[in-house]
C-alpha positions as CSV (number, residue, x, y, z in Angstrom):
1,X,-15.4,-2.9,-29.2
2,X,-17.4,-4.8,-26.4
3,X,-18.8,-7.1,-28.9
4,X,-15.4,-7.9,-30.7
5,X,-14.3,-8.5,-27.3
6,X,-17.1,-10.6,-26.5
7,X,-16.3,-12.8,-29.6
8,X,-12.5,-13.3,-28.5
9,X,-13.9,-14.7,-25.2
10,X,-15.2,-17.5,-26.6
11,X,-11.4,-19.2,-27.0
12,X,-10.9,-20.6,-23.6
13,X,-7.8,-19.9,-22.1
14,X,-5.9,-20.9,-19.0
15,X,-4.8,-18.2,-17.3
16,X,-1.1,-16.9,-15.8
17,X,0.1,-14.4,-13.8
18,X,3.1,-13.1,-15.3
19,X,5.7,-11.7,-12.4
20,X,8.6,-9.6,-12.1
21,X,11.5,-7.2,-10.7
22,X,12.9,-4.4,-11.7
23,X,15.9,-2.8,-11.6
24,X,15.6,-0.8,-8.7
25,X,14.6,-3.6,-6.9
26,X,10.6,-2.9,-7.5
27,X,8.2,-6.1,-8.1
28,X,5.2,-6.0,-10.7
29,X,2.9,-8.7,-11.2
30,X,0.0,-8.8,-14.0
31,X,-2.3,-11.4,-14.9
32,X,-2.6,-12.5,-18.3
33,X,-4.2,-15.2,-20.7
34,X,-2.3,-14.2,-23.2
35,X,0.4,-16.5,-23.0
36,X,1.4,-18.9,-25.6
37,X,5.0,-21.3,-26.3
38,X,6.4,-20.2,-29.4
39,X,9.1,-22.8,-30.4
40,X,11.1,-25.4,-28.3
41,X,14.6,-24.7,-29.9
42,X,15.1,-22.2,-28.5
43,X,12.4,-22.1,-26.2
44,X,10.4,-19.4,-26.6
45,X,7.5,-18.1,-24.9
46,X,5.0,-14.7,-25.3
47,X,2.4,-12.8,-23.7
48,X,1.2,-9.0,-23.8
49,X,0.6,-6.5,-22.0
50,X,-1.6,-3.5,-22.1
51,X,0.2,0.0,-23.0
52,X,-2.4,1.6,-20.5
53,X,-0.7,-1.1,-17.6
54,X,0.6,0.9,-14.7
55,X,3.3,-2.2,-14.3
56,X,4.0,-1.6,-18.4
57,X,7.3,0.1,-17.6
58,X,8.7,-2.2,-14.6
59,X,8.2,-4.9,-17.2
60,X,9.7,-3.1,-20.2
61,X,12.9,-2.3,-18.1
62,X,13.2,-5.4,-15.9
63,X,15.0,-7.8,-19.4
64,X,13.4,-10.9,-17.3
65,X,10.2,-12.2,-16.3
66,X,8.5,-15.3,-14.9
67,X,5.3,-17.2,-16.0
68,X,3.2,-18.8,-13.3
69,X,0.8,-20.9,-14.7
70,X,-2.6,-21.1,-12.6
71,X,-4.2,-24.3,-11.1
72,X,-7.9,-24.9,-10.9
73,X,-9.0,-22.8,-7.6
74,X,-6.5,-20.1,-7.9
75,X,-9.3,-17.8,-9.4
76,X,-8.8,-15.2,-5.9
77,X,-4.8,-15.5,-7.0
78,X,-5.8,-14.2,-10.5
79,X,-7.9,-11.6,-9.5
80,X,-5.3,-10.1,-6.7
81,X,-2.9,-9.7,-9.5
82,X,-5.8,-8.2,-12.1
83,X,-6.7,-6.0,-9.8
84,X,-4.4,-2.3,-9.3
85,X,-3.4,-2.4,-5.7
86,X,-0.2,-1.4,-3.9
87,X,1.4,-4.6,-3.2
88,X,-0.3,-7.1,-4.9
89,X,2.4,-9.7,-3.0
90,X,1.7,-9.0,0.3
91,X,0.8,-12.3,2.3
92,X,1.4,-14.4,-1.0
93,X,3.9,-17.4,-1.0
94,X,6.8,-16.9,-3.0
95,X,10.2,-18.5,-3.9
96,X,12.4,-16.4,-5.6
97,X,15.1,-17.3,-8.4
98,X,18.8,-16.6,-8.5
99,X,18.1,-14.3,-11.1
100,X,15.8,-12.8,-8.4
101,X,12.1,-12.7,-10.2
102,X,9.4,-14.2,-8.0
103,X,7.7,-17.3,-8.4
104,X,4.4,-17.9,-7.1
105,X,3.8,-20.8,-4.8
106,X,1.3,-23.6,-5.6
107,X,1.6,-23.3,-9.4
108,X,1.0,-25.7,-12.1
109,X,4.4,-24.7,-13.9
110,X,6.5,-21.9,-13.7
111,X,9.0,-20.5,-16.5
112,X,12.0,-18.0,-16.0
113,X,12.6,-16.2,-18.8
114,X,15.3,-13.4,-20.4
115,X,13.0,-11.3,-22.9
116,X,14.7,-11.4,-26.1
117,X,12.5,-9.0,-27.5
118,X,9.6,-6.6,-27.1
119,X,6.8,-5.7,-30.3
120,X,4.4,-2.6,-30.5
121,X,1.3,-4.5,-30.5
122,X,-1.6,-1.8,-31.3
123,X,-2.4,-0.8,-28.2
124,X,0.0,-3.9,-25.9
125,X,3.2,-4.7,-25.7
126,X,4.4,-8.0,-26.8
127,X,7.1,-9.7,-24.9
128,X,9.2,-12.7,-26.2
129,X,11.3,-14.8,-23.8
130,X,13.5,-17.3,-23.7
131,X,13.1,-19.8,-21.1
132,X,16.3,-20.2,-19.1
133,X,14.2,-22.3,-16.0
134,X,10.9,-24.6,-15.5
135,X,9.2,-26.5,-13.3
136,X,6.4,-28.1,-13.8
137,X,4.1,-29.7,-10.5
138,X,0.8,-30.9,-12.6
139,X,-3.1,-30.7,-12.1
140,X,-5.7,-29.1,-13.1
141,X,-5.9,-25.5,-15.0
142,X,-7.9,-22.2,-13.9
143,X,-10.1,-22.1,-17.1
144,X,-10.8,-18.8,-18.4
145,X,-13.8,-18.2,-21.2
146,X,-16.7,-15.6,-21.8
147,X,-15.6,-13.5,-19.0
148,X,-15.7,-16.2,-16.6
149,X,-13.3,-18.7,-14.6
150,X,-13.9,-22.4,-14.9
């Protein structure tokens, strides 16, 4: 296993933090580099999440999510939310949307998304959502390969 998952780090990634609320009012956050567009009409978007994630059922219950797509320098942001803790937003800058999901401050682009669906994916969950709200500010990317930011 650790070499296979050696060999899948050599496709550099950028890296997102995928956030969320739930129904009873609970937030979840997970980062990710699993995120990919999937089609601009609609527009679509996926990532996954592990099974094992203690955040796995907020997400599964919560029918919307937001993408927050990491600048260069936001490495400490991406480990905070890779990291199990408590409250992973506590002292972080946040807007939140009508739809109430939190968006993180400082961002590259952020997307606010209805999932449309959920897939068994071996041992992750894959969620597909369709954008209903972006921004997009610019820069550069937090660069993810062979286990390391760049």
């Amino acid at each position: 296993m650790r070499s296979l998952r050696e060999a899948f780090g050599q496709f550099a990634t950028g890296v997102a933090v995928i956030t969320t609320t739930g129904p009873g009012g609970e937030r979840a956050g997970v980062t990710v580099n699993s995120f990919t567009s999937v089609s601009l009409d609609p527009p679509l978007v996926l990532w996954c999440l592990s099974g094992r994630a203690p955040s796995a059922p907020v997400f599964l219950g919560a029918g919307r999510f937001a993408v927050n797509i990491l600048a260069a320098g936001q490495d400490e942001l991406s480990r905070r939310f890779a990291t199990p803790a408590p409250d992973k937003f506590a002292g972080v800058e946040l807007v939140e949307t009508h739809t109430g999901l939190p968006i993180l401050a400082g961002t590259l682009a952020s997307f606010a998304c209805r999932t449309v669906s959920t897939h068994d994916g071996g041992d992750h969950h894959i969620f597909v959502g369709r954008v209903e709200h972006y921004e997009r500010t610019g820069g550069e990317p937090l660069i993810f390969h062979s286990g390391r930011y760049r």
